[in-house]
DRENDO-1510 file (C-alpha; in Angstrom, 1 decimal, always signed):
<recs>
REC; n; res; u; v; w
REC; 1; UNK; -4.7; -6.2; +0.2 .
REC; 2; UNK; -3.1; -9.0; -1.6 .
REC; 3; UNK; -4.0; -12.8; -1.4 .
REC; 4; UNK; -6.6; -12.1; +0.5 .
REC; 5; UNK; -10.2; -13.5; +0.9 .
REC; 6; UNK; -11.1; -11.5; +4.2 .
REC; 7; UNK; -15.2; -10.4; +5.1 .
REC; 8; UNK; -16.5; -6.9; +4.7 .
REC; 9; UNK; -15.8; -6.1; +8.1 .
REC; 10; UNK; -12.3; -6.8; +8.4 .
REC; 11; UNK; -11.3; -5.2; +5.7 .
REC; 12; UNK; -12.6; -1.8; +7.2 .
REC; 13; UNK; -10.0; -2.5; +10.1 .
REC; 14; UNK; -7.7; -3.2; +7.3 .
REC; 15; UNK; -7.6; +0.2; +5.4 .
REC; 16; UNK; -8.0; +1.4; +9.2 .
REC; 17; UNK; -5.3; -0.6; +10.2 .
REC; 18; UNK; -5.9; -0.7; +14.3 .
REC; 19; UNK; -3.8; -2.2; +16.7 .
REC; 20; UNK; -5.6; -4.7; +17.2 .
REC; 21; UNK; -4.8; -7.7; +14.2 .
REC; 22; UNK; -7.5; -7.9; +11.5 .
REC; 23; UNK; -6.5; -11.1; +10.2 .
REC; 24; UNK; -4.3; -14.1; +11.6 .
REC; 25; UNK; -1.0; -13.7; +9.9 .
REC; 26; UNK; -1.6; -9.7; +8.3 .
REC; 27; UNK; +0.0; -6.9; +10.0 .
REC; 28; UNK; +0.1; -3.1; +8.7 .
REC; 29; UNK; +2.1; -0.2; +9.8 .
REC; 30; UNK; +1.5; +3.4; +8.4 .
REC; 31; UNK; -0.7; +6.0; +7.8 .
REC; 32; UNK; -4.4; +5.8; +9.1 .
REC; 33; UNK; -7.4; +7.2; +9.5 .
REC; 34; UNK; -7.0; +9.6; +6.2 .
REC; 35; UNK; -10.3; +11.9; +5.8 .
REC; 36; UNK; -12.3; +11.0; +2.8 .
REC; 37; UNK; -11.0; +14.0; +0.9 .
REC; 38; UNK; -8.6; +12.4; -1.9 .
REC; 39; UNK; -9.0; +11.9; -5.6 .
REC; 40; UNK; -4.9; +11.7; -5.3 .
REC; 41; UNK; -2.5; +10.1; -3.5 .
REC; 42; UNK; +0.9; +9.3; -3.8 .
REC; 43; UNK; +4.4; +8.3; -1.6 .
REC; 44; UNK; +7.8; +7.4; -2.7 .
REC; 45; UNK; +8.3; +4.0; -1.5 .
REC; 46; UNK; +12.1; +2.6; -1.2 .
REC; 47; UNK; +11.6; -1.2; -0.1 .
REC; 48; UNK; +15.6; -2.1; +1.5 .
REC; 49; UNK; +15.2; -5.8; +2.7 .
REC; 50; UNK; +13.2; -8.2; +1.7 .
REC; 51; UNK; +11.9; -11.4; +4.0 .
REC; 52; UNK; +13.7; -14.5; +2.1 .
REC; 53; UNK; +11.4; -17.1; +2.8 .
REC; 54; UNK; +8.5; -17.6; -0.5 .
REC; 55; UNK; +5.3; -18.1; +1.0 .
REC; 56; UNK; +5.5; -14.7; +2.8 .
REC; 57; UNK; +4.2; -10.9; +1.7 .
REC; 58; UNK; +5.8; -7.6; +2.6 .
REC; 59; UNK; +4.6; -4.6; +0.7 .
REC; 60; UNK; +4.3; -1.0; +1.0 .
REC; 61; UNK; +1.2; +0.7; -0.8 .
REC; 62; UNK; -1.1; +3.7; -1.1 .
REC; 63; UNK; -4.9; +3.7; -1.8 .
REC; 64; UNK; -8.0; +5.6; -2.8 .
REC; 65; UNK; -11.3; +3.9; -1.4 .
REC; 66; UNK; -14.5; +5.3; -1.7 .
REC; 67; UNK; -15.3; +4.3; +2.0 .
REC; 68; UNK; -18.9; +3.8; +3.1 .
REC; 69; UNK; -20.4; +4.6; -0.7 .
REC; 70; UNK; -19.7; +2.2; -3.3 .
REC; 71; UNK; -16.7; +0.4; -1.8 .
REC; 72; UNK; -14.7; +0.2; -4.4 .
REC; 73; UNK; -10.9; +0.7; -3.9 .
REC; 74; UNK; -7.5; +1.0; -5.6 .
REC; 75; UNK; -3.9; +0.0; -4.1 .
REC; 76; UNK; -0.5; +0.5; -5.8 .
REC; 77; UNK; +2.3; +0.1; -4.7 .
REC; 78; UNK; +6.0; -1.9; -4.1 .
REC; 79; UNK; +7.3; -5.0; -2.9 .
REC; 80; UNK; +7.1; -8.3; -2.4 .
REC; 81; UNK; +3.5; -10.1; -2.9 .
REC; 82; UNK; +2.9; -13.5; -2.0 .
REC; 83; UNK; +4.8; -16.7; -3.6 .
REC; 84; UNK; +7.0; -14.3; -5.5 .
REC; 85; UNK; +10.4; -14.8; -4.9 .
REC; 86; UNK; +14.0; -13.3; -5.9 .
REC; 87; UNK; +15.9; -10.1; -4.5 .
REC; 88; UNK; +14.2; -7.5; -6.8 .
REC; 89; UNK; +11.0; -5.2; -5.8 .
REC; 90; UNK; +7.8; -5.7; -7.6 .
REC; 91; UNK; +5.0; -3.0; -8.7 .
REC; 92; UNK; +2.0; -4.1; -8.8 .
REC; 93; UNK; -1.6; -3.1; -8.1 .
REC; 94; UNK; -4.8; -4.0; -6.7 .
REC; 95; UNK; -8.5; -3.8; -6.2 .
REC; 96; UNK; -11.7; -4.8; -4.7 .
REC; 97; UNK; -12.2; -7.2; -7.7 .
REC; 98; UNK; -8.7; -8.2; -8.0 .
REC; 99; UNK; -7.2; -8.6; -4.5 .
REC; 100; UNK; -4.1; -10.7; -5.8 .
REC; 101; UNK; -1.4; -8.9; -7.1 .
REC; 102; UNK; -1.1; -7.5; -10.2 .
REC; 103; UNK; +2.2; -7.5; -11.3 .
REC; 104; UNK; +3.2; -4.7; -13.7 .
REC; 105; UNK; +7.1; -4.7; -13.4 .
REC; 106; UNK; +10.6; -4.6; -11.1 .
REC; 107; UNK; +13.2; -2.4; -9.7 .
REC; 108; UNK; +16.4; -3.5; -8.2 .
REC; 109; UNK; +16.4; -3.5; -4.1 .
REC; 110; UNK; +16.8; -0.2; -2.2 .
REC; 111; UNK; +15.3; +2.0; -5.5 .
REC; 112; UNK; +13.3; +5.0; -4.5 .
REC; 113; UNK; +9.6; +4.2; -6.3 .
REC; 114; UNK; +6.8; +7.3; -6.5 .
REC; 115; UNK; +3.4; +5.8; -6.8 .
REC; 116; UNK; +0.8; +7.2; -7.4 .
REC; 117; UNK; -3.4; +7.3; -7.8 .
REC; 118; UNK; -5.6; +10.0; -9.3 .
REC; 119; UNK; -9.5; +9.7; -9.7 .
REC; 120; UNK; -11.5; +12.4; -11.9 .
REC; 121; UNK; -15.2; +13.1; -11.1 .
REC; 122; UNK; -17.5; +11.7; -13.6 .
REC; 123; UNK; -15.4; +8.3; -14.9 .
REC; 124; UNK; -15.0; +5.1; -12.6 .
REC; 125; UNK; -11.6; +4.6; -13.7 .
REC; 126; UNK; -8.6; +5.1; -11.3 .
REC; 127; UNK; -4.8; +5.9; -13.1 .
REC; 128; UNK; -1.9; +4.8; -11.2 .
REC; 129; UNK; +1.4; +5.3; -12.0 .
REC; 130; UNK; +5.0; +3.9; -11.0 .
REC; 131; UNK; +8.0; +6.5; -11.7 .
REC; 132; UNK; +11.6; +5.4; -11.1 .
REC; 133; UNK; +14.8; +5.9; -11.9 .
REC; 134; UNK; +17.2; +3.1; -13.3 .
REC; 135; UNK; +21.1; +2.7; -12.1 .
REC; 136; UNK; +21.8; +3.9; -15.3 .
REC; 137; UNK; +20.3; +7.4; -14.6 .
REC; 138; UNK; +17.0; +6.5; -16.8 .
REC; 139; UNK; +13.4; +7.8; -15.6 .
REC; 140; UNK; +10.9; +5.2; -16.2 .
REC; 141; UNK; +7.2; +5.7; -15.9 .
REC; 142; UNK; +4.4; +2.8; -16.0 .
REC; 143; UNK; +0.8; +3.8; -16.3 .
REC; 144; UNK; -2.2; +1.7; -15.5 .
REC; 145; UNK; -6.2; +2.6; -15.6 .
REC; 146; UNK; -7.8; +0.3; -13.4 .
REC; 147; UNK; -11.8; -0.2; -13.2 .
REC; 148; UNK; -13.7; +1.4; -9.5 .
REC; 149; UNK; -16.9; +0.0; -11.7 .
REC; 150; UNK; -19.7; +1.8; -9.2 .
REC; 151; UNK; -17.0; +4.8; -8.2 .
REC; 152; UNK; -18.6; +8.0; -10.3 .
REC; 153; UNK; -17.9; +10.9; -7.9 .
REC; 154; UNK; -16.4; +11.9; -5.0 .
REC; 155; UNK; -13.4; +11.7; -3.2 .
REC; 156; UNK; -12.1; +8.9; -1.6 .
REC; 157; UNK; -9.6; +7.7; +2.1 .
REC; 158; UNK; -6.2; +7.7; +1.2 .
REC; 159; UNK; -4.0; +5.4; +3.5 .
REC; 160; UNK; -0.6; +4.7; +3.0 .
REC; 161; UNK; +1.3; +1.5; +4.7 .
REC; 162; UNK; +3.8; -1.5; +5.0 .
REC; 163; UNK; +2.1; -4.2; +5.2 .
REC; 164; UNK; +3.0; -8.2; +6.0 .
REC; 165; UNK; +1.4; -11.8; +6.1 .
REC; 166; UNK; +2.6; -14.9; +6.8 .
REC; 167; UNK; +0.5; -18.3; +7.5 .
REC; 168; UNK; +2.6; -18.4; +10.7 .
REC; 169; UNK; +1.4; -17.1; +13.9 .
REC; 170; UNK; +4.6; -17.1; +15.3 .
REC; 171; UNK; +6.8; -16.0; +12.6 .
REC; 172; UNK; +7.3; -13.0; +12.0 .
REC; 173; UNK; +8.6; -12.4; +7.9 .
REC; 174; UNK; +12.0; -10.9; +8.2 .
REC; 175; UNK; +14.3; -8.8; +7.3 .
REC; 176; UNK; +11.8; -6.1; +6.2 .
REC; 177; UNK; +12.7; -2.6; +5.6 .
REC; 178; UNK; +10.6; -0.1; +3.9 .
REC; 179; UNK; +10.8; +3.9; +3.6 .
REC; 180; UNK; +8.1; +5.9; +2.6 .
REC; 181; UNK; +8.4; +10.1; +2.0 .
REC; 182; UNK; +6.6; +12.8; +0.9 .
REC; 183; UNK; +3.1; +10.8; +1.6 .
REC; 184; UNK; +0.1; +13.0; +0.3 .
REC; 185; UNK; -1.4; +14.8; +3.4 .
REC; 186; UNK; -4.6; +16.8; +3.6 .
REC; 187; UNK; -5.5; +19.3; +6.3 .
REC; 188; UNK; -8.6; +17.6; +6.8 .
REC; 189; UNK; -6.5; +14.8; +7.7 .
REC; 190; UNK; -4.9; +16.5; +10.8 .
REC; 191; UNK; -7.6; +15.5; +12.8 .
REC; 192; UNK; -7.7; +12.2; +13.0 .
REC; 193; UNK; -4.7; +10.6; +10.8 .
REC; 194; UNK; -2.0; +8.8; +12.9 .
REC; 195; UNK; +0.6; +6.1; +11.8 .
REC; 196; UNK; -0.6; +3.2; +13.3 .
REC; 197; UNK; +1.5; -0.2; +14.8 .
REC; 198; UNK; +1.1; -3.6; +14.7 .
REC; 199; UNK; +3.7; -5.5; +16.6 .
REC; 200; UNK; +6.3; -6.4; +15.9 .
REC; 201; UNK; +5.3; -3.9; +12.7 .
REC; 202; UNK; +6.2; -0.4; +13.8 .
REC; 203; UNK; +5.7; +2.8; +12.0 .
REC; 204; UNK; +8.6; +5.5; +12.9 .
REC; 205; UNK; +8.7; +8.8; +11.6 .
REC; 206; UNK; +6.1; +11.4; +10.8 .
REC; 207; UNK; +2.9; +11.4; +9.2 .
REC; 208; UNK; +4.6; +12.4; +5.6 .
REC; 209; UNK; +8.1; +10.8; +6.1 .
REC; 210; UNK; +8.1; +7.4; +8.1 .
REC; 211; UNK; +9.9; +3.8; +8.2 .
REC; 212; UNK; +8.9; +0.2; +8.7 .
REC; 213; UNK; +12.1; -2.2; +9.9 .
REC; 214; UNK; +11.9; -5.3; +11.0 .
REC; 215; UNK; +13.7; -6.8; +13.0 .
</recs>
């Protein structure tokens, strides 16, 4: 949810991500309609190609939103935001009062990157975390608390997705290739989680282990 100034309303069909686009120019692929069960989510997220033009995004994230209570929301996550530029992989995070990227760091193209979010009952502070290890065989770790300012208690929707934007209508950012593995999955989420598409965006794989390429 970076760069982006879109209504209340879209931006439930952008954590739901349908098939149908939310915004001229955004497309998502991934995990959808999570159950409103998580106070923690995480994926490892390996971003392989990058799109080479500038004004461009392609990013892979995971959230905790408190859907249909205070609103408030959390994304972390890897790639490329908009108007950043270069071959390496950004982490960054945002939020509901921060929608443009917050950039915390980089990691060479093609490293494996666990993200994660964790929310404790009674504070309205969210702690994500970035975890990877360096070609020289070092583990780094970078730790964030970020503000959910009316988010007490209660667990949140966890989705977890690729997601592009361009100003172009007709095209698409490429190359893009993004893994994600070992997504946090709920039982509650059996029943209605699917990875959803958004053409040419297409999640491959299963609910826990799936890919974005394009083209």
């Amino acid at each position: 949810m970076l760069r982006r100034t879109i209504p209340t309303f879209l931006l439930t069909a952008t954590l739901f991500a349908s098939t149908a686009h939310a915004h001229s120019g955004y497309h998502w692929a991934g995990l959808s309609h999570t159950a409103k069960v998580a106070r923690y989510t995480s994926a490892i997220i390996t971003v392989k190609a990058l799109p080479t033009q500038v004004f461009v995004q392609a990013i892979g994230w995971t959230a905790l939103w408190d859907l249909g209570a205070s609103e408030n929301y959390v994304e972390v996550g890897v790639g490329k935001p908009y108007k950043y530029g270069g071959s390496v992989v950004y982490l960054w995070w945002a939020s509901d009062k921060k929608w443009s990227a917050n950039v915390v760091g980089s990691v060479p193209l093609g490293t494996p990157v666990l993200v994660e979010l964790s929310k404790a009952d009674g504070t309205n502070r969210v702690t994500a975390t970035w975890t990877w290890t360096t070609p020289t065989g070092v583990i780094k770790t970078i730790t964030k608390s970020i503000s959910v300012s009316k988010w007490y208690t209660g667990p949140g929707i966890h989705p977890t997705q690729a997601e592009v934007y361009t100003n172009s209508t007709t095209d698409h950012p490429r190359p893009f290739s993004i893994e994600f593995q070992d997504v946090t999955l709920y039982p509650q989420d059996a029943a209605t989680a699917y990875l959803c598409k958004d053409d040419p965006y297409y999640a491959v794989g299963t609910l826990t282990d799936f890919s974005v390429t394009y083209p």
